[in-house]
Every structure is written in C-alpha cells, then in structure tokens.
Backbone bond lengths (Angstrom), bond angles and torsions (degrees), N, CA, C in turn:
res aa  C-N    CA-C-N  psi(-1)  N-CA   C-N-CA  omega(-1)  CA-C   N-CA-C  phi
1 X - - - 1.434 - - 1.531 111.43 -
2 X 0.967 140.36 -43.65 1.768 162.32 -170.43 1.493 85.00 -82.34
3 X 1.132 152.98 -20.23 1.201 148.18 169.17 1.703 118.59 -80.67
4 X 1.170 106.30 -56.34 1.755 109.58 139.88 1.306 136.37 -33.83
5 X 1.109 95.18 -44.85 1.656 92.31 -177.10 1.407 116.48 -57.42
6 X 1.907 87.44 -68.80 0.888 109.46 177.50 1.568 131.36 -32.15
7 X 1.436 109.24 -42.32 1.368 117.64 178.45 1.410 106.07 -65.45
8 X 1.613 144.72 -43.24 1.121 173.60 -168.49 1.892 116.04 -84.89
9 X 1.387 114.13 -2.82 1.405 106.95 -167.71 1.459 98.02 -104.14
10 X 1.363 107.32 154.04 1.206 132.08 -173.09 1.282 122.92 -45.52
11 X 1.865 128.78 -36.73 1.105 118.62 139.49 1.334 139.83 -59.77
12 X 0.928 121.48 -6.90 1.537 120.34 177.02 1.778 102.18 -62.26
13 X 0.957 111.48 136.40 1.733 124.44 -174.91 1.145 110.47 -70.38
14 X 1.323 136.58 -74.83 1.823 118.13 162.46 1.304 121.54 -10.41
15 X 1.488 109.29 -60.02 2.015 100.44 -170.92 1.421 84.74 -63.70
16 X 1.274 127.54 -71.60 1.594 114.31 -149.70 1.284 112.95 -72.07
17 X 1.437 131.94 9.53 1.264 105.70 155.27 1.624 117.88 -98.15
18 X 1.604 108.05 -7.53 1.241 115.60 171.41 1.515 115.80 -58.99
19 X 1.464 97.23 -60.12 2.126 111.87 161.46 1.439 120.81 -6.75
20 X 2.124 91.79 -68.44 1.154 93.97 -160.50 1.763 100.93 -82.77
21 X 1.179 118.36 -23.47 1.293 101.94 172.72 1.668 121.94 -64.76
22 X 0.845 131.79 -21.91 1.877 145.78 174.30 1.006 78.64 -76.17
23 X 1.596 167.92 144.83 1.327 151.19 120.08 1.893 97.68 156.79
24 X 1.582 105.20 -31.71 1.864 122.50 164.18 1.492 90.18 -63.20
25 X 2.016 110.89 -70.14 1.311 104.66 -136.84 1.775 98.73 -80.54
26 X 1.396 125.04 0.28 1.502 128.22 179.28 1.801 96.50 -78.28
27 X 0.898 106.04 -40.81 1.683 116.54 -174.75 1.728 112.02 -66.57
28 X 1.306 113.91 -60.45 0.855 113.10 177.79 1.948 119.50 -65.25
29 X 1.491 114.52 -19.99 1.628 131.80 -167.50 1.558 79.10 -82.28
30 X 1.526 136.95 -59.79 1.119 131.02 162.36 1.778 130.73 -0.60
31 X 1.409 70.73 -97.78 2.188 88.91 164.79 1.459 124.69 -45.51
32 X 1.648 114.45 -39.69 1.292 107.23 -170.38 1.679 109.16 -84.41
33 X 1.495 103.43 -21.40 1.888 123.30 162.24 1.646 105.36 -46.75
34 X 1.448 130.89 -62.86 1.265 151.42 -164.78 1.472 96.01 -87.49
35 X 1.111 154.02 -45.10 1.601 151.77 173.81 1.565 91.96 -39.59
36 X 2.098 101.65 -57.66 2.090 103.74 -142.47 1.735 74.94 -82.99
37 X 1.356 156.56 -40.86 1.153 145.53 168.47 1.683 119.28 -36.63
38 X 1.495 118.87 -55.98 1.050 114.26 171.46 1.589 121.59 -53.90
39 X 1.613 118.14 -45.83 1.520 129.76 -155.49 1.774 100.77 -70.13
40 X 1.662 100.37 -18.21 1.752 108.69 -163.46 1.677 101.20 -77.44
41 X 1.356 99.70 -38.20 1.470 123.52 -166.43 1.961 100.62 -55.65
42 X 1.594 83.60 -72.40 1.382 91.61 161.78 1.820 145.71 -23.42
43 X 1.443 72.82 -33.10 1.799 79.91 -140.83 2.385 75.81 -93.74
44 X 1.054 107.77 -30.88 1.401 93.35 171.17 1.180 121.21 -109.00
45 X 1.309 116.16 32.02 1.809 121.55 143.13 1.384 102.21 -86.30
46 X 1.314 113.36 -39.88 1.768 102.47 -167.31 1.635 93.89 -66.30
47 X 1.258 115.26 -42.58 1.866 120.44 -160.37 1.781 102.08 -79.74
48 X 1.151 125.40 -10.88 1.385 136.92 136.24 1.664 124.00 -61.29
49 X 0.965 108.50 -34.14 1.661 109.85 179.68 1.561 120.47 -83.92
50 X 1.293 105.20 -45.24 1.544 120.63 157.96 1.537 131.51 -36.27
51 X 1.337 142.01 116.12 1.131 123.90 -167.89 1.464 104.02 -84.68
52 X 1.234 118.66 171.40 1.708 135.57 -168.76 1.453 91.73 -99.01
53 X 1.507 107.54 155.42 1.579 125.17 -138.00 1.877 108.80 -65.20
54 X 1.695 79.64 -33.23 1.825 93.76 -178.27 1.802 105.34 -36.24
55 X 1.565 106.31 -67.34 1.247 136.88 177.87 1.179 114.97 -23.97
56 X 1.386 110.26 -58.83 1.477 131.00 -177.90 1.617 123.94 -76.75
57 X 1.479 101.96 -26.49 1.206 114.10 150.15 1.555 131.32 -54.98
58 X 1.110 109.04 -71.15 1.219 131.66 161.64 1.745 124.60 -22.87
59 X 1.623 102.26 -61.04 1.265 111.96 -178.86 1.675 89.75 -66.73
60 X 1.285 146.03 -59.69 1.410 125.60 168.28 1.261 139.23 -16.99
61 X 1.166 105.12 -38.23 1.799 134.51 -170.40 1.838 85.67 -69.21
62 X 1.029 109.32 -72.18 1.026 134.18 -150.33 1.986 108.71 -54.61
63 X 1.331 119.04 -49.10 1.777 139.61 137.60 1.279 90.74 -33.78
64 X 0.975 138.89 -95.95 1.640 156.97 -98.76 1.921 71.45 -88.70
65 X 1.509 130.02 -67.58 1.649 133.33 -150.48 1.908 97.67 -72.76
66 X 1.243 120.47 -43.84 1.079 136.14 172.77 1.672 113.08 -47.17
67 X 1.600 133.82 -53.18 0.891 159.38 152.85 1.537 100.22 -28.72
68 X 0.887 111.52 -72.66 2.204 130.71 -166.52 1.759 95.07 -44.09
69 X 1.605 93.76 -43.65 1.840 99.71 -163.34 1.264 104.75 -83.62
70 X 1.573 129.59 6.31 1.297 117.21 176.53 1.549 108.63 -76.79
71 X 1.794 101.13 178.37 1.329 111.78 169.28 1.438 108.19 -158.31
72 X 1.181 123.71 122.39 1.343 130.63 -153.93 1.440 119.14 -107.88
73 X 1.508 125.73 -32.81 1.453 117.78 -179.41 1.457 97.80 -89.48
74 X 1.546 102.61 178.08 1.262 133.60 -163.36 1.598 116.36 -56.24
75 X 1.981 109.44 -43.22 1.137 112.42 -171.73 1.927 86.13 -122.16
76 X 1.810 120.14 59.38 1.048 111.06 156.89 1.250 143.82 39.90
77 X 1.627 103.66 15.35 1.495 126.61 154.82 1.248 128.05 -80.85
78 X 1.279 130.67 -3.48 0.950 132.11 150.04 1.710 139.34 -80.90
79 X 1.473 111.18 127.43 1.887 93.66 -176.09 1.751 89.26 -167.97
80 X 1.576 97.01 -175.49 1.300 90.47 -167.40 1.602 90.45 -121.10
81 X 1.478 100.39 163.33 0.915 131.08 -166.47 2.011 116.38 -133.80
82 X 1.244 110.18 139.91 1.859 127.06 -176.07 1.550 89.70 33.61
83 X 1.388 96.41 84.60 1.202 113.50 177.17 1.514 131.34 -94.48
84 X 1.249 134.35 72.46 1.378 140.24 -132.21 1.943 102.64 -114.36
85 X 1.324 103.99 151.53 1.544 92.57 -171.27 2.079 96.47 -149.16
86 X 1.237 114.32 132.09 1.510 142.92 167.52 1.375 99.19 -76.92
87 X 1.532 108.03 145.24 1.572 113.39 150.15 1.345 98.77 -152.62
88 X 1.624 118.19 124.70 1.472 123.54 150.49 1.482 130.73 -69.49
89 X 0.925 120.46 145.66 1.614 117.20 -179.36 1.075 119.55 -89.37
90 X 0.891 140.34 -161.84 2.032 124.53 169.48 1.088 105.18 -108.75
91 X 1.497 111.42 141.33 1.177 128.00 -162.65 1.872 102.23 -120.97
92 X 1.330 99.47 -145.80 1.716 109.44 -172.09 1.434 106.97 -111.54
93 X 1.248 130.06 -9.13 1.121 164.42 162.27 1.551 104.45 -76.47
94 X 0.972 98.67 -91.56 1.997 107.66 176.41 1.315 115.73 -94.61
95 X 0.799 116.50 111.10 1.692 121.69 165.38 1.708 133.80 -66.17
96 X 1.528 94.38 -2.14 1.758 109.89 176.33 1.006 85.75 -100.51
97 X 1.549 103.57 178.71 1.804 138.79 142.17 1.393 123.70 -68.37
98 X 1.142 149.03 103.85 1.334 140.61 -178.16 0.972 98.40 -98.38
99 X 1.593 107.98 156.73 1.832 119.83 145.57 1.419 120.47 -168.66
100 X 1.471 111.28 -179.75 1.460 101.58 -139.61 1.958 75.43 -138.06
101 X 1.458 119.49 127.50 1.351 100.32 129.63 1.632 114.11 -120.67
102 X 1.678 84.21 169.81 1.255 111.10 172.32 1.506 113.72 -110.83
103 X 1.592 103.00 155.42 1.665 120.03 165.27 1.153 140.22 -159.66
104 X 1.500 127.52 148.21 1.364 103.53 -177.83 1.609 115.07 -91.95
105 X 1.179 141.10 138.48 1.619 143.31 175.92 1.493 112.12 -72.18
106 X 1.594 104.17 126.51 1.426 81.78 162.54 1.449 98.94 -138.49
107 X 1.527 94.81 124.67 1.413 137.34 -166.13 1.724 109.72 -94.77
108 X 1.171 134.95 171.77 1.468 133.67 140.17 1.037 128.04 -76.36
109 X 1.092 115.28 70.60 1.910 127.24 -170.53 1.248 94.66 -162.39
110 X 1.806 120.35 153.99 0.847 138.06 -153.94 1.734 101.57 -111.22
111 X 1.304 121.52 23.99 1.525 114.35 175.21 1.667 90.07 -136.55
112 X 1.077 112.30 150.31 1.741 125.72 161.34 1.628 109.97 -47.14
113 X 1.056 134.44 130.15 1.290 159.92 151.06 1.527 98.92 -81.94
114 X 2.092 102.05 131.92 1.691 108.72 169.36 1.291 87.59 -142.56
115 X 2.019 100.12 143.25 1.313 128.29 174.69 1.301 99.26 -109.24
116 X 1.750 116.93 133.55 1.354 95.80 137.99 1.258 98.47 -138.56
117 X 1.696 111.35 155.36 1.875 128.69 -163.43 1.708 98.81 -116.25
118 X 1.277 120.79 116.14 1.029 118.63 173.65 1.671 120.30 -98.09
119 X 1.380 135.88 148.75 1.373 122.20 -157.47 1.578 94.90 -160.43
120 X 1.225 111.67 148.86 1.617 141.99 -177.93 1.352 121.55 -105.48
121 X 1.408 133.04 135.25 1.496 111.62 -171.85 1.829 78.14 -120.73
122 X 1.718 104.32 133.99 1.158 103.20 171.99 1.596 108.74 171.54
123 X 1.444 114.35 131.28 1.073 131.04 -168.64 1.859 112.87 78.16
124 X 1.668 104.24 37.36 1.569 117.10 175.53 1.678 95.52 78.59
125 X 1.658 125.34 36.71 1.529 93.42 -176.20 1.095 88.38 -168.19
126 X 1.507 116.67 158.40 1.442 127.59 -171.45 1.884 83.27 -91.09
127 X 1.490 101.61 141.92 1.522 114.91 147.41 1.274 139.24 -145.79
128 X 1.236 112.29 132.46 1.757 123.21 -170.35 1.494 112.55 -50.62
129 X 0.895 143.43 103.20 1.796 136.30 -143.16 1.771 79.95 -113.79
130 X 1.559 117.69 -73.41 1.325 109.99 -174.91 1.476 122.57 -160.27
131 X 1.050 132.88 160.59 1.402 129.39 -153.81 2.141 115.99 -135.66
132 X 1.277 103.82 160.51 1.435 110.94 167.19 0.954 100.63 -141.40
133 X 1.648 110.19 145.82 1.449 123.01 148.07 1.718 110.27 -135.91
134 X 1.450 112.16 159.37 1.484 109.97 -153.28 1.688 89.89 -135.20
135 X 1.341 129.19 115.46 1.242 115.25 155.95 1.252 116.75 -121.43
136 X 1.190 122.71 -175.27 2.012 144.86 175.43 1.576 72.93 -36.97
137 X 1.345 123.69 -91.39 1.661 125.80 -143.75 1.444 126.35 -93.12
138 X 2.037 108.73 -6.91 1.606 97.75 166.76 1.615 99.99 -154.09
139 X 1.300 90.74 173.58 1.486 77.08 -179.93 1.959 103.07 -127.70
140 X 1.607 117.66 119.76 1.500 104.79 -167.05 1.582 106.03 -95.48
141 X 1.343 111.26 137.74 1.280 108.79 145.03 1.227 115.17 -127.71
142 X 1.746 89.79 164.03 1.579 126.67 -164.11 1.443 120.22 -104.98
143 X 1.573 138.88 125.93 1.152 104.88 164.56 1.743 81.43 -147.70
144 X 1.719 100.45 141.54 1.774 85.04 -175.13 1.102 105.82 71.65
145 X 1.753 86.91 -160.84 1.557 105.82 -178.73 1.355 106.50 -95.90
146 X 1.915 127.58 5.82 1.873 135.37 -178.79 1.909 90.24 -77.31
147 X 0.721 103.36 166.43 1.692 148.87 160.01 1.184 132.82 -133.47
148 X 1.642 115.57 134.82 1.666 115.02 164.52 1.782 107.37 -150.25
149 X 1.372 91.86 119.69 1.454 120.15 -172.86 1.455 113.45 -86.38
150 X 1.718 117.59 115.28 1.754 85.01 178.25 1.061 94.84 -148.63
151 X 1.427 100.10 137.60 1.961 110.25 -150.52 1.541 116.78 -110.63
152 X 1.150 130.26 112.87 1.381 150.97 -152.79 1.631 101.84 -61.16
153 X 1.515 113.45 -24.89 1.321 112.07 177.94 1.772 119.40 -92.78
154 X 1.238 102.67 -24.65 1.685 88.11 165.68 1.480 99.32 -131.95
155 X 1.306 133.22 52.23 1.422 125.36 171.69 1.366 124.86 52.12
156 X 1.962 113.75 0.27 1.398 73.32 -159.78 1.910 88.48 -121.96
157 X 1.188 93.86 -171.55 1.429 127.41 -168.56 1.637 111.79 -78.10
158 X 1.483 136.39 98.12 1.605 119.09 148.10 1.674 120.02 -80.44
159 X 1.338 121.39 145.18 1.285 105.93 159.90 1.584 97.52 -140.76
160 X 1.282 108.80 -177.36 1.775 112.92 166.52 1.915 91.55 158.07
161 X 1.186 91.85 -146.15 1.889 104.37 -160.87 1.655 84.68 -127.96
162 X 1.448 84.79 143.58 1.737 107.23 165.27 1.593 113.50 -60.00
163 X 1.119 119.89 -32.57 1.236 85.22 -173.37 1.617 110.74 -88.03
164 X 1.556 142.81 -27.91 1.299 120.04 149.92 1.736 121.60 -32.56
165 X 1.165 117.34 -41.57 1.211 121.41 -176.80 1.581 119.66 -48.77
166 X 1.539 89.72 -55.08 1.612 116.62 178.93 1.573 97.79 -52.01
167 X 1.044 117.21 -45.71 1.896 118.22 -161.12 1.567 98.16 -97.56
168 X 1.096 132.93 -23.04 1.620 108.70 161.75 1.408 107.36 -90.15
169 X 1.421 137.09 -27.26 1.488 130.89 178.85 1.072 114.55 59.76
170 X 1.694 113.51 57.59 1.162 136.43 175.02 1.766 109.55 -93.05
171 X 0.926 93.01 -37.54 1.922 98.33 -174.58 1.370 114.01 -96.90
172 X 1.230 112.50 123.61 1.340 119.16 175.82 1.769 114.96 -99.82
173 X 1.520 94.48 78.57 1.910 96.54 -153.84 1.848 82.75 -113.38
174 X 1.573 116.53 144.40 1.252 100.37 177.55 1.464 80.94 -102.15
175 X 1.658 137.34 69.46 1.160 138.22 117.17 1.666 129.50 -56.26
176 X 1.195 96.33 -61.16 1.719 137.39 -168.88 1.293 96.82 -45.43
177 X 1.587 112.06 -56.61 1.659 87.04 -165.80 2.048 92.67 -113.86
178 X 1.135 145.11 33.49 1.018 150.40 103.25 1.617 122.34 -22.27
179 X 1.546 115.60 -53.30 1.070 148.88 -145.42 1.855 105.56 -93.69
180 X 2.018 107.64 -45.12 1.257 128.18 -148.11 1.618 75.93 -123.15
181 X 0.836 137.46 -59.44 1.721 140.37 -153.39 1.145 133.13 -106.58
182 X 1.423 116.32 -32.80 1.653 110.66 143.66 1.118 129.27 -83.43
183 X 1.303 114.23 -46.01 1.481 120.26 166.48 1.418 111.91 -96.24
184 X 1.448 125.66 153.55 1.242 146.02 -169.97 2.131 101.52 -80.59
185 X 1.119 118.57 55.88 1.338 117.65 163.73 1.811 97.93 86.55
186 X 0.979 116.95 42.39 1.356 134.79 -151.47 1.122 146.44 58.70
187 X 1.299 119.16 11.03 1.524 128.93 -177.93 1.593 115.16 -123.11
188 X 1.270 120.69 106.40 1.423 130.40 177.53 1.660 99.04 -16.29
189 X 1.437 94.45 132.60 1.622 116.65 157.84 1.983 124.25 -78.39
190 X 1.345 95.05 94.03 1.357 94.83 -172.15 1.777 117.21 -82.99
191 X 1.193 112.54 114.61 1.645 107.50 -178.74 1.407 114.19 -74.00
C-alpha cells in the first residue's frame, strides 16, 4: 500500500507537473471564454449604434434630392437632370451599403452630358468614394478628393486635387460642389 501512494503523492513530479498543466489549459479556456464574451458585447453596441436600413436609406434620399437642386456653372446653367439613384445593401461580398447615382447634365452644349457619383456607407456615413462625368469635349474622373480631365480636343490629360481646383474655379464639374456643398468634403453632413 505505501508503495502506491507513494507512486501517486502529490510530490511526485509527474502529477504536479500534470496539475500545473490542467490549471494552463483552465486559464487559458478562461481568457478565450472572456475575449468571445467581450467581442459579443462589442459587436452589439456597435449594431445598436447603427441606424436600421430605413434610416440609411433615407439619409441617401436626402444627398441624392439635394444634389438634383444644385447648380454649378458660373451663370447657373448648369444642373442635373432625371436624376435616378441605386443602393446595394451589404452583402457577403461587401459588408457596406453602396450606391450609385446617376444623371443627366444640362450644360450649354448641344449633346447630353452623364454623371454618375458613386458612394460607400461606412463608419455611420454616406461617402463620395468616386465619380464620372462625360461631356461633348471631356470626359472627368473623380476619385476622392484627385481628378483627371482628358479632353477630346487636344488629347491631353489634366489631373490635380479638388481643393486647388475649388480655389482657381476652373472646372465646372457638378462634382465639386456635390463634393464641397452637399457633402462636407465628401462625407455626408450628419445633423
């Protein structure tokens, strides 16, 4: 019997290093319990903070009607026109809301002008991600706050940043004040 024990008693180094190892993996089963507890907690304050889709819709509506009422050149001949607007929902693929509008320009030129403004919903806010517009003589794109202009009559290429643009008021893009005037430098104005 004393031979048993012995083999079996608490000093013997096998059990106690077995102990202390059962006592790692309880510790560590612990933490990773309290990590997936914390991340849950988390994850529905943010999904609490977020508005429900109506909401998010809505604030779209709202860009998208704002947009229609602009007027962009100098002597206010410019504005948009059949002004139509997409929104995706998030998918498995994308995890935002996207959407896209479209429009037609009407410019002083004798061919149709088309916009379309593409936008991201993310971090509680609509944002202007990047844009086209297509006329008779150039065709602009948008991405951000960059530009690149490239003009059918001498081949060539402008690019630079909106805000030089904005301060010489060279471009008559109904990006710019889309960009500067409905939205806050591209990111929806939240009241």
């Amino acid at each position: 019997m004393s031979f048993i024990a012995s083999n079996f008693s608490i000093n013997n180094f096998p059990i106690r290093k077995q102990w202390r190892s059962l006592v790692n993996i309880f510790l560590i089963c612990v933490i990773c319990l309290a990590i997936t507890f914390a991340n849950s907690l988390s994850n529905n304050v943010s999904a609490a903070r977020e508005p429900d889709s109506s909401q998010i819709i809505d604030r779209f509506e709202i860009i998208k009607n704002k947009m229609a009422k602009l007027r962009f050149c100098y002597n206010e001949s410019c504005f948009y026109r059949n002004v139509t607007s997409k929104i995706i929902p998030p998918s498995d693929k994308n995890p935002h809301y996207t959407a896209e509008i479209s429009a037609a320009v009407e410019r002083p030129s004798a061919s149709p002008d088309l916009a379309d403004y593409h936008f991201v919903y993310a971090d509680d806010h609509w944002q202007l991600v990047k844009g086209e517009e297509f006329t008779d003589v150039a065709d602009y794109v948008f991405i951000g706050d960059r530009y690149e202009i490239y003009s059918v009559h001498n081949s060539h290429t402008l690019s630079g940043n909106l805000d030089k643009a904005k301060e010489d008021g060279g471009i008559k893009s109904g990006y710019l004040p889309l960009y500067y005037e409905v939205l806050d430098r591209g990111i929806e104005r939240v009241k």
